[in-house]
N, C-alpha and C positions, 0 to 999 in steps of 0.2 A: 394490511392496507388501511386499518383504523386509522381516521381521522386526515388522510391523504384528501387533494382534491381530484377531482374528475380526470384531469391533464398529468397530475402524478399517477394516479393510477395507471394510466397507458406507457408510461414509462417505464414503469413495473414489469406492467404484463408483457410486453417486448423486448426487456432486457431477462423478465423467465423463461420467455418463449425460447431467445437465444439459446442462453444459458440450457436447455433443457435440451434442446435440437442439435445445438454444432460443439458444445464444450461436454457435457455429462458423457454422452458414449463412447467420446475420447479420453475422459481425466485419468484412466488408470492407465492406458499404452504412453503417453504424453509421461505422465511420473515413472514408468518402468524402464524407457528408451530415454528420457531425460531431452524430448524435444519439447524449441520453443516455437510453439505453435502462430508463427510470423502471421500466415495466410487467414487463420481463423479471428484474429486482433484485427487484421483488416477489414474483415466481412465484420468485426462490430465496430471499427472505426467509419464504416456505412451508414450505419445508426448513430450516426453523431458521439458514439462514446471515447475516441482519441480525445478530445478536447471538450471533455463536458462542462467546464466553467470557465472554458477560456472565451474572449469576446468576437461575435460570430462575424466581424470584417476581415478576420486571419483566418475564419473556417473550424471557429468552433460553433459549440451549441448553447451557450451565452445563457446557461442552467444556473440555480441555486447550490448549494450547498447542501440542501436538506434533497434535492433534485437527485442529486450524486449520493448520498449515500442511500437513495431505496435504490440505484441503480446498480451500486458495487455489490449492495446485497443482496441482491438477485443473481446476479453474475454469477456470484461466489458458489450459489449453491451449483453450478454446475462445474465448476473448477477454483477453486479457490486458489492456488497457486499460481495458475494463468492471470485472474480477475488482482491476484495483492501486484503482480506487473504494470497493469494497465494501471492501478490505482497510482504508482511510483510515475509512469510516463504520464500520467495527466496534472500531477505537482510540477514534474521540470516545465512541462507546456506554460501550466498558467504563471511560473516562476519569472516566464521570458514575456510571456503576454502581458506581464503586473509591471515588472519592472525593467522591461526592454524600452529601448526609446524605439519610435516608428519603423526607421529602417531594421532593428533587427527581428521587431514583431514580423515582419513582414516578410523577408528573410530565413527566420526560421520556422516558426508557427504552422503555415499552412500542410506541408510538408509532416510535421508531427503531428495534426490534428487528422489529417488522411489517415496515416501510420503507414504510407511511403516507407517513413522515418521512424526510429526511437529513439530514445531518450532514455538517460542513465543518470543519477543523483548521488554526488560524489562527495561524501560528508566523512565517514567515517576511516579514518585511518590505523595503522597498528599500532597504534602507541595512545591513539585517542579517540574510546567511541562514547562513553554517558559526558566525559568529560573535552568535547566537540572544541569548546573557547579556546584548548590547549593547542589546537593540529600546525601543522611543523610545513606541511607542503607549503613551499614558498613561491611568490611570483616577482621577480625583481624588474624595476623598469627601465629599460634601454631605448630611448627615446619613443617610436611609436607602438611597439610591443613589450608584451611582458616575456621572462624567459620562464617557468615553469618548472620545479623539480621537487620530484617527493615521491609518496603514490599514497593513493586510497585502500580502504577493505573491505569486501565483504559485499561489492559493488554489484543490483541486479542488472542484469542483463549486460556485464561487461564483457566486449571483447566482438559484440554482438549486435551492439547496438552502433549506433549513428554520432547521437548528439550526448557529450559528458558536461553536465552541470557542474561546476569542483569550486568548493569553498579553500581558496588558500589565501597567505599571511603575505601583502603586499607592504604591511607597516609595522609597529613592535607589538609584542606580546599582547595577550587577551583577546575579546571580541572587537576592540575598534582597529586591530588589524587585519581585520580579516575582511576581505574581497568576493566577487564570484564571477570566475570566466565561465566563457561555453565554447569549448573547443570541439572541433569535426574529428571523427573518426579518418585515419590518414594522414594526419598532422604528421613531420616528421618528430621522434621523440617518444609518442605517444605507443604505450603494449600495452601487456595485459600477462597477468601472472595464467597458474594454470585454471584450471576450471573447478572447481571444490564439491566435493563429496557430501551431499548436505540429506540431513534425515527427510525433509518435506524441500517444498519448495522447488521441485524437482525441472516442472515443465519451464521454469524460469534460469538460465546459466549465472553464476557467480561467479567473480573473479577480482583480484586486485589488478587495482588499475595504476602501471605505473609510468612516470614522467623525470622525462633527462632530456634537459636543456630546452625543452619544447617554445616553440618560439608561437605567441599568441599575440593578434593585434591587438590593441588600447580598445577598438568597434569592438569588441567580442567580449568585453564587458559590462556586468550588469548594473546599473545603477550608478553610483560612485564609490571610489576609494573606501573602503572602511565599512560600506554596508553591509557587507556578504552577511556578518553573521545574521543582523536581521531580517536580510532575505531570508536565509536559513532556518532561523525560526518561526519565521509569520509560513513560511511552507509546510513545517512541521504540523505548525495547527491543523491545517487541513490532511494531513497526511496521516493525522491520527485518527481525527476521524475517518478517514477512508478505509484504512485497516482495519478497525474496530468495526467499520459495515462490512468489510469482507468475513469478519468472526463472527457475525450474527447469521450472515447466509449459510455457512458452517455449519453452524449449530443448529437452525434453523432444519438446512438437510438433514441433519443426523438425528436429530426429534422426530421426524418424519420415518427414516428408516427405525428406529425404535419399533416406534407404534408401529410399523409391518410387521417387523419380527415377532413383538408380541404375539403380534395377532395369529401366526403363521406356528411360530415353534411350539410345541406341545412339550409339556413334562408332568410325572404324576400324572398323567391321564387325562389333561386337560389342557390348553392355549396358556403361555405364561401371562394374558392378558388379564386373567382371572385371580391372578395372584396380588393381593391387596397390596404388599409390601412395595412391588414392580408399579402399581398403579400411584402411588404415593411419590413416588420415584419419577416419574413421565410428567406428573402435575409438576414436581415441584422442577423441573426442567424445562417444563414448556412458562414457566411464573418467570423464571428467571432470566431466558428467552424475554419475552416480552417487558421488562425492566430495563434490561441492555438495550434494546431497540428505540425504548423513551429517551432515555437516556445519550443515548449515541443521537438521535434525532433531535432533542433538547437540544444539543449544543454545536449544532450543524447551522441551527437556527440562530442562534447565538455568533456563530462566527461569521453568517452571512449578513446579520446586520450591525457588525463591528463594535456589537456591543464592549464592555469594560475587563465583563467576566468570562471573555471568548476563550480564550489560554485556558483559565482555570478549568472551565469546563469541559475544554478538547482531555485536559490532561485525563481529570475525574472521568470523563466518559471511555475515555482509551483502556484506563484501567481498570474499569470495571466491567466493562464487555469481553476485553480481552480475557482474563482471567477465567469470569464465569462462562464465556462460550466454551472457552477449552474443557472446565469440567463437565460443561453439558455433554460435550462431544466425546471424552472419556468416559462419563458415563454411561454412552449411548452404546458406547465401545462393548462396559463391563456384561449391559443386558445382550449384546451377544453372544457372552460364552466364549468359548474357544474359535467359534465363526470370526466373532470381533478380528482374530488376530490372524486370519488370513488375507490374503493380497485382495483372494477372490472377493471379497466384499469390502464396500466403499468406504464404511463408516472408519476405518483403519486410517485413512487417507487424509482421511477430515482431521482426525488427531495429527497426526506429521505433520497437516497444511500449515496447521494454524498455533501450534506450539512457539514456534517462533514472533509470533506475532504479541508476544509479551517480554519479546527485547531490544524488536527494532522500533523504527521512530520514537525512540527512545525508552529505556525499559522502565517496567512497571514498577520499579524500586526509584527512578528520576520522577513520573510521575507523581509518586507519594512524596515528594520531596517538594515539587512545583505548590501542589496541592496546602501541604503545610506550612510553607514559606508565605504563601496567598491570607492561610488563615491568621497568623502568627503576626505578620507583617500588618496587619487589618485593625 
């Protein structure tokens, strides 16, 4: 909580509190049975976190950016896979909140910021995920609606959720033709492939989401003609960071469970606390911890005040959070032992959660890529 103010810090301690109370004693049945814990999302969309950046006359909590992410990384330490869900439904929210005209703010918002409702972000397709500008799903326009056909991949919480945000091609090739509806769950058209088998990520369902002939009114989209992709990617910005605070809480936990274990396991005749090597190992864990955090927070702040360098630094900070959490959390793994690799203990889980979280919102090989385009170009 270095350098937070008074008012963030309470936001903290009540998204730990959560986190610690209704999500940890649950995270490994939730990963085992593969439920998505609806009712416990609700109980935090109570605490204002369905909508934490969206604007509080649709029924959010009209938060920062840098607000959001002490908030996802506290979450996370109690489930990470639950909290990288809410981080995905709080992008579609403020997606329709940003660039909704009044009636569908209005319309749809409330309803998702409760979490009544969820929300589903429907970008990636089979044929196109680092390379997004190419996707294929098409919306053709028949005087007051568009007709809809294609499908998504890899979609959370499809099949299960409510409300699908989908970026498709209502004009020729590239990003200036691309669009973005928001179509309702029960559209006629509208399924969902099967449910996918995924290493982490477990308490959250996955599915391709697919579309024949779906018939979507002209109201149900976002902005104008041609925008989507920049919707798309001004959402990204914030959705990197959110993931990246979900791999800090991550890591975070599992620095924590280390130093128990330490403390607790004996070898040679003594606590492996005492072992220099292990001690060298925990610092240079919790250094790097605390790097990622500046860093993910740097550019939180950065994308809240629209600064120049806001992209650049979502990108740099996604990637190097994302990255170095997961080795903190593998290596929190490795100072378990053999323990590490059973169910019964947590830090197992933190590895699955957050493994993925260095390929979605775009992978860490696109970010080095944003990154050096930024310097190169400069």
């Amino acid at each position: 909580s270095a350098g937070l103010t008074e008012e963030q810090k309470e936001f903290q301690k009540v998204a730990l509190d959560f986190a610690t109370r209704e999500m940890a004693p649950h995270m490994a049945e939730w990963d085992e049975k593969e439920i998505f814990p609806v009712e416990t999302m609700r109980k935090a969309a109570q605490l204002g976190f369905g909508g934490i950046y969206v604007k509080p006359d649709v029924g959010g909590s009209g938060l920062s950016r840098l607000d959001t992410s002490i908030i996802f990384e506290a979450l996370s330490t109690g489930c990470t896979s639950t909290t990288a869900y809410m981080s995905i439904h709080n992008m579609c929210v403020w997606m329709i909140d940003t660039f909704g005209n009044e009636e569908q703010r209005r319309r749809f918002c409330p309803a998702l910021c409760s979490m009544e409702k969820f929300a589903s972000y429907c970008l990636t397709e089979p044929g196109s995920g680092s390379d997004a500008a190419s996707l294929l799903t098409s919306a053709q326009r028949k005087g007051d609606s568009y007709v809809l056909n294609g499908s998504k991949a890899f979609i959370s919480g499809g099949g299960d959720t409510d409300v699908y945000v989908v970026m498709c091609r209502t004009g020729g090739p590239g990003p200036k033709g691309i669009s973005c509806l928001v179509l309702e769950k029960g559209t006629p058209g509208l399924s969902f492939g099967k449910k996918e088998k995924k290493v982490g990520w477990n308490s959250q369902p996955t599915r391709a989401v697919i579309f024949e002939d779906c018939v979507v009114p002209v109201g149900n989209r976002l902005g104008t003609e041609g925008q989507g992709f920049s919707i798309a990617m001004k959402g990204l910005n914030g959705g990197r960071i959110n993931i990246a605070s979900c791999s800090l809480g991550a890591a975070h936990a599992s620095v924590l469970l280390a130093q128990e274990h330490l403390t607790v396991r004996k070898q040679f005749g003594e606590p492996l606390a005492n072992n220099q090597y292990l001690q060298f190992r925990l610092a240079e864990m919790a250094t790097r911890l605390v790097a990622a955090r500046l860093m993910v927070r740097n550019a939180a702040r950065a994308l809240q005040e629209g600064r120049e360098d806001a992209a650049v630094l979502c990108s740099m900070a996604k990637l190097f959070a994302t990255d170095e959490c997961f080795a903190i959390c593998n290596q929190a793994l490795q100072m378990h032992g053999g323990y590490g690799y059973l169910k019964d203990y947590a830090v197992q889980q933190f590895v699955r959660d957050i493994r993925v979280h260095q390929i979605l919102e775009g992978t860490n090989e696109v970010m080095r890529m944003i990154v050096a385009r930024n310097l190169l170009q400069g």
